[in-house]
N, C-alpha and C positions, 0 to 999 in steps of 0.2 A: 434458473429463474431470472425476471429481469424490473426484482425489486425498486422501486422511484424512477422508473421509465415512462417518462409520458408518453402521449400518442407521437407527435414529432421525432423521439429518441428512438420509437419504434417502428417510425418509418425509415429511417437511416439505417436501423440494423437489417431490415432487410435489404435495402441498398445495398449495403458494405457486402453482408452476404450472397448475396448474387454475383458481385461482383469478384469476389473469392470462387466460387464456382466456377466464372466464366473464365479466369486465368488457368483453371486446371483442365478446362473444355468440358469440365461438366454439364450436362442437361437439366439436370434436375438438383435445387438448393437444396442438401441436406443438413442435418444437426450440427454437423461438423462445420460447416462452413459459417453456421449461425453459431458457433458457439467463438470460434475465430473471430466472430464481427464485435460481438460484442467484445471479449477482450481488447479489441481494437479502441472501441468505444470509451471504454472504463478507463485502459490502462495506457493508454494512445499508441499510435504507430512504432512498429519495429523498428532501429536502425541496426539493421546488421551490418551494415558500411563500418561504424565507427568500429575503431580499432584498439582495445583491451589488452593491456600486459597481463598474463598469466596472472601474475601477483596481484594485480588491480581484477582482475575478473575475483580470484580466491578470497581478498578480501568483501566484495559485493557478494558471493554466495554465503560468506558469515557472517555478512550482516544482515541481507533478506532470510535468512534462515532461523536469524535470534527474534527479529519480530515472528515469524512464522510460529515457533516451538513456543515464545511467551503467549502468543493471541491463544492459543490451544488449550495455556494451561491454566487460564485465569477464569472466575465465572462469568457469564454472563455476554460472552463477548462472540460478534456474529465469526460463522465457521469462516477457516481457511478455502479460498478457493484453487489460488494459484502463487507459485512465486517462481520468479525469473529474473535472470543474470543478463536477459536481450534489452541494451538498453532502449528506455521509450520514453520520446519526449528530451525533456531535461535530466530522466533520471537515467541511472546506470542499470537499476533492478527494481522490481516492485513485489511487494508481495501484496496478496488481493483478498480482503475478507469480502463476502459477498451474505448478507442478510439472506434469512429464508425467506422474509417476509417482510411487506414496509412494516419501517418502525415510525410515531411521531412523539416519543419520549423515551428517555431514558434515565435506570436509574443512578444513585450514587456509585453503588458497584459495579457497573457497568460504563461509567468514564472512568474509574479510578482501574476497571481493565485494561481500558484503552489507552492510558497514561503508559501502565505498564509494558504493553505492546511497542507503543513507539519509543521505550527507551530499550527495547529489545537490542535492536542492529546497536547501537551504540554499545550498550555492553558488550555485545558477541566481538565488536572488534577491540575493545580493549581486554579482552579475556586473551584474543589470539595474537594481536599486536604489543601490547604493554600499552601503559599510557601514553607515551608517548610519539607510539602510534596511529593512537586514532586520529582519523582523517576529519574533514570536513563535513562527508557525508548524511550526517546526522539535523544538521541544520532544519530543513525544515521539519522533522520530527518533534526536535525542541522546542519550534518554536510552537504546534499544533499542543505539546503538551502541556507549554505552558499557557496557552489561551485556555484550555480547559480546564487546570487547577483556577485558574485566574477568575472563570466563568462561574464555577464552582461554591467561589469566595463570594466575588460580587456581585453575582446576577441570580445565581438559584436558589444560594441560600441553604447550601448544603453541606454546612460545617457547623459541629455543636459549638465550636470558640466564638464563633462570630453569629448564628442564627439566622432564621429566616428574612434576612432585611437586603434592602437592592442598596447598593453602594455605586451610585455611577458616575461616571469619567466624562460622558456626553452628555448632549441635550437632547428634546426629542426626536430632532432630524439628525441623530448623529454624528453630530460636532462634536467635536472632543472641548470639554472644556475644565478639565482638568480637574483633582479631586475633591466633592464637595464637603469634606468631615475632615474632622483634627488629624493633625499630625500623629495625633499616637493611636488613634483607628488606623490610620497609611499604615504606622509601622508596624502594627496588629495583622492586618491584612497582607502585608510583604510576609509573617513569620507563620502564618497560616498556608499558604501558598505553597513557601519553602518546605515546611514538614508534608504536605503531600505530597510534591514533586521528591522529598528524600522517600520516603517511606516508599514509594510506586516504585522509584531505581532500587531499593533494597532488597524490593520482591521479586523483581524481576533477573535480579545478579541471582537471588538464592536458586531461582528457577532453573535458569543456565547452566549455573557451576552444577545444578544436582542431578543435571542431563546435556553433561558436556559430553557422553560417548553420541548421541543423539544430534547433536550440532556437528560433529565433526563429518558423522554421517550423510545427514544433508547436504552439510557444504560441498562432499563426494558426489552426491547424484548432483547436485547444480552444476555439478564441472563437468559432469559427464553428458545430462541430458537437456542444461540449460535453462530448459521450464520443466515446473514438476507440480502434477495436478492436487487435488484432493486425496484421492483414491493412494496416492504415494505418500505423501504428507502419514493418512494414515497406516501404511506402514510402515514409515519410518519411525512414528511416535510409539509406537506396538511393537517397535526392536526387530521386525521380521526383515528378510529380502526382499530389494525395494522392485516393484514391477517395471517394466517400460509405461511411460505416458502415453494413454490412451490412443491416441492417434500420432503414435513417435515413428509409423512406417510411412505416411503420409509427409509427416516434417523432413526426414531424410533423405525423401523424394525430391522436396522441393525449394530445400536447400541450397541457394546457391554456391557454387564450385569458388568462381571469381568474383574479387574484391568488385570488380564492374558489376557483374550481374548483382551483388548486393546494393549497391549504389542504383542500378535502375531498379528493384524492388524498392525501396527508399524511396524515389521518386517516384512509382506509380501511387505508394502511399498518401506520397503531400498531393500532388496531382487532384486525386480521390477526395480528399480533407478540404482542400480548397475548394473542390468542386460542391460541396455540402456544405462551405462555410458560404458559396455565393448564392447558394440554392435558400439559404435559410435568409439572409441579407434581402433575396427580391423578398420574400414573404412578409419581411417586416414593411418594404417600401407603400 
C-alpha cells in the first residue's frame, strides 16, 4: 500500500519504478519494481558503496532488529514492513513500519508503542555491547521519543498528573517563547515526561531480554540477507526457518560485484533524486 501518498508522491513512484525496470531491460513495470520504488521513496537511496566493518554492520542489524521485534510486540502499533542493514541516506539501517491505512489520530497507547519501538535499537545494543558500548546511533530516536512524551505532556493532554490543559513553549506562529506557567508546573511536567520515557524503556528492555533467542536470530538473517521483508520478520517472530526475501534471486542478480559498480549504482541513484528534486522545483516556479 502507499498509505499518505499524494498524487505528486505517486507520480514519482511510478517514475522511480520504470526506471528500475529500464536498468534490468525490462519491458513491462511490474510489482517488483513498484515495490523497490517505493522503498526508495520512504526509506531513501541505497549506498552500497559505503564501506561497513563486520562489527559496525553486526551491531546495525541489532539495533534495527530490537526496534523491529519491539514494534511487533507492543499494541497498537502499524506492522513491520522492512528492515535493512543497506545503508540510506544518513542512516546505516532502517527498519520500516508501514500503516495499512491513513491514520489522522492517534491514541495514547499507540505513541506510548511508538516510544517503545524507537527505544528498541538502543536497547538491543546495550544488551549485546554492554553499556558502554552503545554507540551514538540512537540519537535521533531519542530525540523522536522525547518530542512525543514531551507532546503527550504539553500539547495533547494525555497524562492523568497533569490533565487535559495545552502547556505552551510558542506563540501562535511558532516562536518559541519560552515557558508560560510556574516553575513547579516546569518541574511537574519535566517529572511527568521522565516517568513515561522510563516506563516505555522498561518495557521494551523486558520485551527483548524475554526474546533475546529471537534478536539474536534476526540479527543472523540481516547478516546474511541484508533486508528482510514482512513475510520473514513473521517467521522469525513464530521461531520457525526463516524463508529467503521474496525477491532475493532478483537482488543477487543485480548486485554489484565491484566497490565501482556500487559507486555508479549510488550515482545513478542521486542522478535520479536530483532529477525529481528539479522536476518538483520547476512545478513550484
Amino acid at each position: 500500500g502507499t498509505p499518505g501518498f499524494s498524487g505528486a508522491d505517486l507520480a514519482n513512484l511510478v517514475n522511480e519504478a520504470s526506471l528500475f525496470a529500464a536498468r534490468t531491460n525490462k519491458r513491462v513495470v511490474g510489482m517488483e519494481e513498484f515495490e523497490r520504488a517505493r522503498d526508495k521513496i520512504m526509506m531513501g537511496a541505497e549506498r552500497r558503496s559505503m564501506v561497513m566493518s563486520e562489527s559496525e554492520k553486526q551491531n546495525t542489524a541489532y539495533h534495527e532488529a530490537g526496534h523491529a521485534i519491539v514494534g511487533r510486540l507492543v499494541p497498537d502499533h502499524d506492522p513491520v514492513h522492512k528492515v535493512s542493514i543497506i545503508p540510506r541516506g544518513r542512516a546505516l539501517g532502517v527498519t520500516q513500519f508501514l500503516p495499512e491505512e491513513d491514520k489522522y489520530s492517534i491514541s495514547r497507547r499507540g505513541i506510548e508503542s511508538q516510544i517503545c519501538a524507537l527505544f528498541g535499537g538502543r536497547i538491543a545494543e546495550e544488551m549485546t555491547l554492554g553499556f558502554e558500548g552503545v554507540t551514538t546511533g540512537a540519537q535521533n530516536d531519542i530525540e523522536r521519543a522525547t518530542q512525543l512524551a514531551k507532546n503527550m505532556v504539553t500539547r495533547w493532554g494525555l497524562t492523568e498528573e497533569l490533565g487535559p490543559l495545552n502547556y505552551p513553549t510558542e506563540d501562535p506562529n511558532g516562536q518559541p517563547t519560552g515557558p508560560q506557567y510556574s516553575g513547579e508546573t516546569s518541574k511537574k511536567i519535566d517529572e511527568v515526561i521522565r516517568k513515561i520515557m522510563d516506563d516505555c524503556y522498561t518495557r521494551a528492555k523486558t520485551l527483548l531480554e524475554e526474546n533475546r533467542d529471537i534478536l539474536e536470530t534476526m540479527k543472523d538473517a540481516l547478516m546474511e540477507y541484508e533486508t528482510i521483508d514482512s513475510l520473514q520478520v513473521d517467521d522469525l517472530m513464530e521461531r520457525r526457518p526463516v524463508r529467503p526475501p521474496s525477491d532475493w534471486e532478483t537482488q543477487s542478480k543485480e548486485r554489484p560485484a565491484t566497490f565501482e559498480e556500487s559507486r555508479d549504482a549510488d550515482l545513478d541513484d542521486v542522478e535520479s533524486s536530483s532529477e525529481d528534486d528539479d522536476n518538483d522545483a520547476d512545478k513550484d516556479k
